[in-house]
N, C-alpha and C positions, 0 to 999 in steps of 0.2 A: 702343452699350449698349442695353438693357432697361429703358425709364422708364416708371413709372406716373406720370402727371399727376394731382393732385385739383381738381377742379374746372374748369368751363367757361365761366369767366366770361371778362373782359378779358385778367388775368392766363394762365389758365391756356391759352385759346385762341393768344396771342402765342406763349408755352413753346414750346407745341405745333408751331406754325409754324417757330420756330428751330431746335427741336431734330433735327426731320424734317428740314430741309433741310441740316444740318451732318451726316443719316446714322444717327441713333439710332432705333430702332423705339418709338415709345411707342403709348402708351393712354391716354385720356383718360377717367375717371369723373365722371359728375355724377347727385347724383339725382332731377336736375326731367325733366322730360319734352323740354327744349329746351335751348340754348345762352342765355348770355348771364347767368347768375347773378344780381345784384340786377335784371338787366333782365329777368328771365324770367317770364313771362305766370303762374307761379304765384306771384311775388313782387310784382311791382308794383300799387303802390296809385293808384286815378284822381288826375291833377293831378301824376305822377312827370315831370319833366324833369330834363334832366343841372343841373349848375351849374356846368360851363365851358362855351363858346360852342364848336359844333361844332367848329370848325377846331382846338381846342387837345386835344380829346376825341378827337382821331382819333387813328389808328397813322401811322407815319412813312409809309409805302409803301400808306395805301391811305385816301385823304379819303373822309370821310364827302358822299354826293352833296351838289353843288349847290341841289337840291329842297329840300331839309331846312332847317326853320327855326334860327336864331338859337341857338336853346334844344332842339333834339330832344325829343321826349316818349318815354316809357320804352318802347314800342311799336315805333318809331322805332329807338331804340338798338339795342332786340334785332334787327329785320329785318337793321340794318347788321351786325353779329355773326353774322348768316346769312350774309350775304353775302362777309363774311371767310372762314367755314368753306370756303364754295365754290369762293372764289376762289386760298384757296392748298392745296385738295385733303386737307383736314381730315377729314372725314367719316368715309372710313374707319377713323379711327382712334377715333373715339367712342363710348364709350359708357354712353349717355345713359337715366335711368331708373335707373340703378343704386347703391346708395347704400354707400359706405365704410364697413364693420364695424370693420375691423380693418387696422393696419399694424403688420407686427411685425419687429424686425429681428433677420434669421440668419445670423450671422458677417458677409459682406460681403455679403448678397445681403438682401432684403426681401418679407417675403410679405405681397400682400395680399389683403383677404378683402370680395367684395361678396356687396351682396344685391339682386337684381331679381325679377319676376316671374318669371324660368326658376330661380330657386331662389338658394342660397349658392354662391360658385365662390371658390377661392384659387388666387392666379398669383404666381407669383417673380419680381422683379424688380433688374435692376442698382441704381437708383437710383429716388429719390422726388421729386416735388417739388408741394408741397401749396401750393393755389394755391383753397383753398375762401374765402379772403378775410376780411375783417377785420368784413363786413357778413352774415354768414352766419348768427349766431342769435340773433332777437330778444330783447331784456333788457326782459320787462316783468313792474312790479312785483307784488308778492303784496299783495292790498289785504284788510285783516281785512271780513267781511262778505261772502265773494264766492260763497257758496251760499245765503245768504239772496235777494241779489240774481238771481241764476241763478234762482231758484225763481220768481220773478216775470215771469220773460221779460227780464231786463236781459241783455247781451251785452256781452264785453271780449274786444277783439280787439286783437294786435301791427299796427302800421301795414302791414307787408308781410302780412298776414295779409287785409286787406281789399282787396278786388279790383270790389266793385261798387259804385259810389255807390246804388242804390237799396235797398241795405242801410239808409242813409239815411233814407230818404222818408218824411215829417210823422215823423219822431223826432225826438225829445230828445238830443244827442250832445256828448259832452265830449271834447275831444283833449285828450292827457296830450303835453304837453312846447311846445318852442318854436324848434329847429332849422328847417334847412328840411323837414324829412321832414313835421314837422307843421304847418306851414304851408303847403305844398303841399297837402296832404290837406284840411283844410279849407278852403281854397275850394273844389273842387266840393262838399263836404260842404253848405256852408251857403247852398249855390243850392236846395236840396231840401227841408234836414232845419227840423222847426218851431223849432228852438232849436239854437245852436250855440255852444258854449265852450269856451277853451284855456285850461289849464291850466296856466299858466309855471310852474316855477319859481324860475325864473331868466330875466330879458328879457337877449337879445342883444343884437348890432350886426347891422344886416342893411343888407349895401351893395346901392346902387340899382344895376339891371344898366345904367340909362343914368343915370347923374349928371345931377341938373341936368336930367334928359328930352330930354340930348343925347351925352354923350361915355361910350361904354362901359366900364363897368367896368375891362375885360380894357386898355383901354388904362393903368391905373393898376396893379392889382394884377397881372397875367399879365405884367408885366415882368419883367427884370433888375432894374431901378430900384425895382417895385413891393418885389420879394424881399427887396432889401440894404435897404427901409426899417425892417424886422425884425435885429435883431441877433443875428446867425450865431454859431459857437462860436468860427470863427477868422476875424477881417478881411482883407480884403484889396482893394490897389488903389482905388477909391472911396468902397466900406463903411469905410475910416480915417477919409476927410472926415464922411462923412454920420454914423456913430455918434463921433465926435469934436469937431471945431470947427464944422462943419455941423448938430450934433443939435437944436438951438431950428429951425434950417431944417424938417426928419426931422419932428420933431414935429409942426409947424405943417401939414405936408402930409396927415399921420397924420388928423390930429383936425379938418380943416378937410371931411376928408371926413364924419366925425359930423354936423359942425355944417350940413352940408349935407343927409344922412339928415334929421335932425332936424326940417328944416324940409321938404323933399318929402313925407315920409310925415306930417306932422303929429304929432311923436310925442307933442310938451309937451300937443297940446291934446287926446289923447288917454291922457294918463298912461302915455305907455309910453318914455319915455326911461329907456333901459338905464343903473346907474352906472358909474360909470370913464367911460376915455377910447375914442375909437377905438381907438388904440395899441394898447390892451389887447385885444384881440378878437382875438388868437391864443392869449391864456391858454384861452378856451372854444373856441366853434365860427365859423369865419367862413364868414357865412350868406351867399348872396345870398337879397335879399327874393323873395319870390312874387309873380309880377303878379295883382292883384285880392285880397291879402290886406289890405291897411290899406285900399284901398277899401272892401272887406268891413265893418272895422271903420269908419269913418267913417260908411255906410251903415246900423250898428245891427244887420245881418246876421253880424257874427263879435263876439264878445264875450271882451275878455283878462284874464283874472282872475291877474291880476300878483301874483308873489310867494305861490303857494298851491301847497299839495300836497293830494291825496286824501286824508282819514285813514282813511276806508274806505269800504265799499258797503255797500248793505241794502235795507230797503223800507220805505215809508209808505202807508199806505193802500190796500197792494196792490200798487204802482207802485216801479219802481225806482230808487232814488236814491244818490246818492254825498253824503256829506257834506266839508267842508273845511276848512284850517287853522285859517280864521278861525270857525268851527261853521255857516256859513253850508251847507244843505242842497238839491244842483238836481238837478230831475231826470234821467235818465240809462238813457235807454232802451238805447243803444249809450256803450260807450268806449273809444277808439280810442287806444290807447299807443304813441307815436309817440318813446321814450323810448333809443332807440341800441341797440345789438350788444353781446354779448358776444365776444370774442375766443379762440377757443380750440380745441384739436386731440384732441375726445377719442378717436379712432379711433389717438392712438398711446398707445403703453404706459406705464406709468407711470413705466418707468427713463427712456425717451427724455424723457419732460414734465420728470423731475428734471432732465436735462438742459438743457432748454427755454430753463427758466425761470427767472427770480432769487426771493427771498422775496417778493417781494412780487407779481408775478404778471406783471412786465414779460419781453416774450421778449428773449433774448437775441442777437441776430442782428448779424450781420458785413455791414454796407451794408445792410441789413434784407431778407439773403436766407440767409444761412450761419448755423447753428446752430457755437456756437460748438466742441461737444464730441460732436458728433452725424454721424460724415461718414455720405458716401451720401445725404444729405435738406438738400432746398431749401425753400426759402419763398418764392415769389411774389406780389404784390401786399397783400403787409404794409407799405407805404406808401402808408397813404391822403395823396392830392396833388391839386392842380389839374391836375397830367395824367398823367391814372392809367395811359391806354394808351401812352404817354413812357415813363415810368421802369419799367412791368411789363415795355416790351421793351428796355431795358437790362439792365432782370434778367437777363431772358432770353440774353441776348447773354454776361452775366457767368458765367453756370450753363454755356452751349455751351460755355467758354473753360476754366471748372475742370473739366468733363469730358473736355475732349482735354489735360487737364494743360499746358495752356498759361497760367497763374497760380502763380505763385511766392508765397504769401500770408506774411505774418509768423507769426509762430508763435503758438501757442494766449495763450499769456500777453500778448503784445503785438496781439493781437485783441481779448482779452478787457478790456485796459487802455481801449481805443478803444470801446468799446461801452458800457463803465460809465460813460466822461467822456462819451459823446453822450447815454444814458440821465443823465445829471446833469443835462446843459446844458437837455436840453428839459423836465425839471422845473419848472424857473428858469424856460423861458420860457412854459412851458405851464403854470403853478401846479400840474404831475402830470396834467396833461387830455392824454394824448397815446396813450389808446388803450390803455396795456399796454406804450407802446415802439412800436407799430405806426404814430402820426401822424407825417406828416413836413411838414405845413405850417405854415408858411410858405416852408421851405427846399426846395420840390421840385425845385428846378434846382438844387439845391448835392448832393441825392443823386445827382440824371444827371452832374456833374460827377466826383462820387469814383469811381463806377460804371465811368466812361469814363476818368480815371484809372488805375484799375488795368490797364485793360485793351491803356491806351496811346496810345489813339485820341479822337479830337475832332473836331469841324467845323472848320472856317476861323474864326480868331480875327475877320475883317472878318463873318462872318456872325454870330459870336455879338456882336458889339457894336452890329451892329440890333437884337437882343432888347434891349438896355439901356433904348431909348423905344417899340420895335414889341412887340405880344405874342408871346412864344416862339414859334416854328410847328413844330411836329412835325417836318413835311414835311421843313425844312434839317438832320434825321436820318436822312434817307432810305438813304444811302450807307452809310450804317455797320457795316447789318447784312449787305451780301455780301461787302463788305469783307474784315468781321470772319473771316466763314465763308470765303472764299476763301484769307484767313490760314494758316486753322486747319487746313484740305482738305489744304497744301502739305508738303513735305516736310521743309522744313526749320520747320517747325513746333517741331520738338526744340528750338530757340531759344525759350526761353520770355520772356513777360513779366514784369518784374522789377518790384516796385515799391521 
């Protein structure tokens, strides 16, 4: 078939990889100038590192080198991303610069419509599969005030929007939010700028990447064990113990991690201990902390104005100022909105979005890749996860296998059933923080599991029961994907997968 790819990030580069070597001709749209989407040299902002440890951040068949530290910086990522295009003959199929108009669907075929420097082009297409990501357009707020302040030389920039710290320099600067995005940003920010302040409004949990300044994170969370200390929709096997006569256990492991935060980063004697529990820090965002952020603040160099929002912008005395919840007013030469993504597809039409979506603006998706009412059109990398290029190349795998019709799916009603109870459950456990329907963490190894499920395939049960105390490794997915395709290649393919 005839597939356009949207986007060229994690997601949409693996697609791309699967798709070609199962035999499909695509085309890859992106409109940065490079590969590698939130890693891309027009997005990332100084002090961008991943937040899982290289080795869980790779693709099954292609580690990220040995060189590279611990933590990759966003520079880093994108080179490796280069280095993926090259190495499974990508290139050709790119094209980069170009930015998605229009996807419009005509009977069974799809036309769509770019725009780059050589002008407007429309091309028709078998199939779609939109892979621009869940991180693709900044959400930042509308602060009343914000031409008075402009008028004075004040500047409000989205976090991916800022690309030089000497934007920076002897400024006044306030980061809006408390994620990692904006805690990342601010430390280089506040090695420069005369004054530096975040914004919370809301404090995290932000786990140490070495606990204790010895035992890595990834050995507690990047588990099996880390996973099932989260309560899944359906138990199973040792998740009975641990969420049943085990859960005072579950707990104690939960929150002993807090109480350990707590005390490395100084949070009490810095007023920044987050409420609730550990436990609870899948309801928000789990962060890992920044190295050199609470130094920052210990040092009087990063300042956290806990529990405040902007109420607006202006100026005093000529000078640009933001004022805040409490009427408290600082200056604010730059502000850097570090405040999350919007989630969304406006380049399809507005039957297909009715389609999309439920009332309330969560997508509708089958393993968060299949629109439920919409054939012809995929969704890649609409599970944000601790191993984003893991489960985008199951995706991928999942999409090769429904377009040689080798997937026997349940029928629209009994898809639709399974998607409203997983949109319920992560509700419950996300208090609604789950992106739209797009978050899948804590569960990201329970999506590779339904994923590979369907499809019928698995590693060796003695490999996955090292993940239970080792952290997941990509790598022991390596097989699956020629596997899959050498499957699919065969002739007696006609035998489908049944679920």
């Amino acid at each position: 078939m005839r597939v356009a790819i949207i986007g060229a990030g994690v997601a949409g580069l693996t697609t791309a990889k699967v798709l070609l070597a199962a035999g499909h001709e695509i085309l890859v749209f992106d409109r940065t100038p490079d590969v590698g989407g939130v890693w891309s040299r027009t997005r990332r902002y100084p002090g961008l590192t991943t937040q899982s440890p290289k080795a869980q951040y790779s693709f099954t068949d292609f580690p990220m080198p040995r060189h590279l530290p611990e933590w990759p910086t966003g520079a880093q990522v994108q080179e490796y991303l280069e280095s993926y295009v090259a190495e499974f003959g990508l290139e050709p199929s790119l094209r980069l610069a170009a930015t998605v108009e229009a996807v419009v669907q005509d009977g069974d075929a799809w036309a769509v419509t770019t725009r780059s420097a050589a002008g407007t082009s429309t091309a028709t297409f078998d199939r779609v599969v939109v892979a621009n990501g869940v991180f693709c357009e900044p959400s930042v707020p509308e602060f009343p005030g914000r031409a008075e302040f402009a008028a004075v030389g004040g500047r409000l920039l989205a976090g991916s929007d800022f690309h030089d710290v000497d934007q920076a320099l002897g400024r006044h600067v306030l980061v809006v939010g408390y994620g990692k995005s904006a805690c990342d940003v601010t430390v280089p920010i506040s090695k420069v700028a005369a004054s530096t302040d975040v914004i919370a409004r809301q404090l995290l949990w932000k786990v140490p990447r070495k606990i204790a300044g010895v035992v890595n994170f990834k050995m507690l969370l990047l588990t099996r064990m880390g996973e099932a200390l989260f309560r899944y929709r359906w138990l199973r096997g040792f998740e009975k113990f641990l969420h049943g006569p085990g859960n005072r256990l579950r707990r104690a492991l939960l929150n002993s991690l807090g109480t350990v935060s707590v005390r490395q980063f100084g949070l009490k004697r810095h007023d920044l201990v987050p409420g609730g529990r550990m436990e609870d820090i899948v309801k928000g965002a789990i962060g890992l902390a920044t190295e050199g952020f609470f130094e920052g603040v210990a040092a009087g160099a990063i300042k956290v104005r806990r529990d405040q929002t902007i109420t607006s912008l202006g100026e005093r005395d000529g000078r640009p100022v933001a004022e805040l919840a409490d009427g408290s007013v600082l200056p604010a030469d730059l502000v850097v909105c570090a405040t999350g993504f919007t989630q969304g597809v406006p380049f399809l039409t507005e039957s297909v979005q009715q389609r999309l979506f439920d009332e309330r603006g969560n997508f509708l998706l089958y393993r968060q890749i299949q629109p439920l009412e919409v054939p012809g059109l995929y969704l890649n990398g609409y599970n944000s996860s601790f191993f984003s290029p893991l489960n985008a190349e199951m995706a991928a795998l999942w999409i090769a296998a429904d377009l040689a019709g080798a997937l026997t799916l349940p029928d629209v009603a009994t898809r639709r059933a399974d998607v409203l109870g997983q949109l319920a459950f992560m509700d419950e456990a996300t208090d609604t923080h789950h992106c739209r329907g797009t978050k899948i963490i804590p569960f990201s190894m329970r999506n590779v599991d339904e994923v590979l499920g369907d499809l019928g395939v698995q590693i060796p049960s003695r490999v996955r029961a090292t993940h239970w105390l080792n952290p997941v490794a990509p790598a022991a997915y390596r097989a699956l994907t020629p596997a899959l395709l050498q499957r699919l290649a065969a002739p007696e393919t006609a035998a489908r997968v049944t679920l």
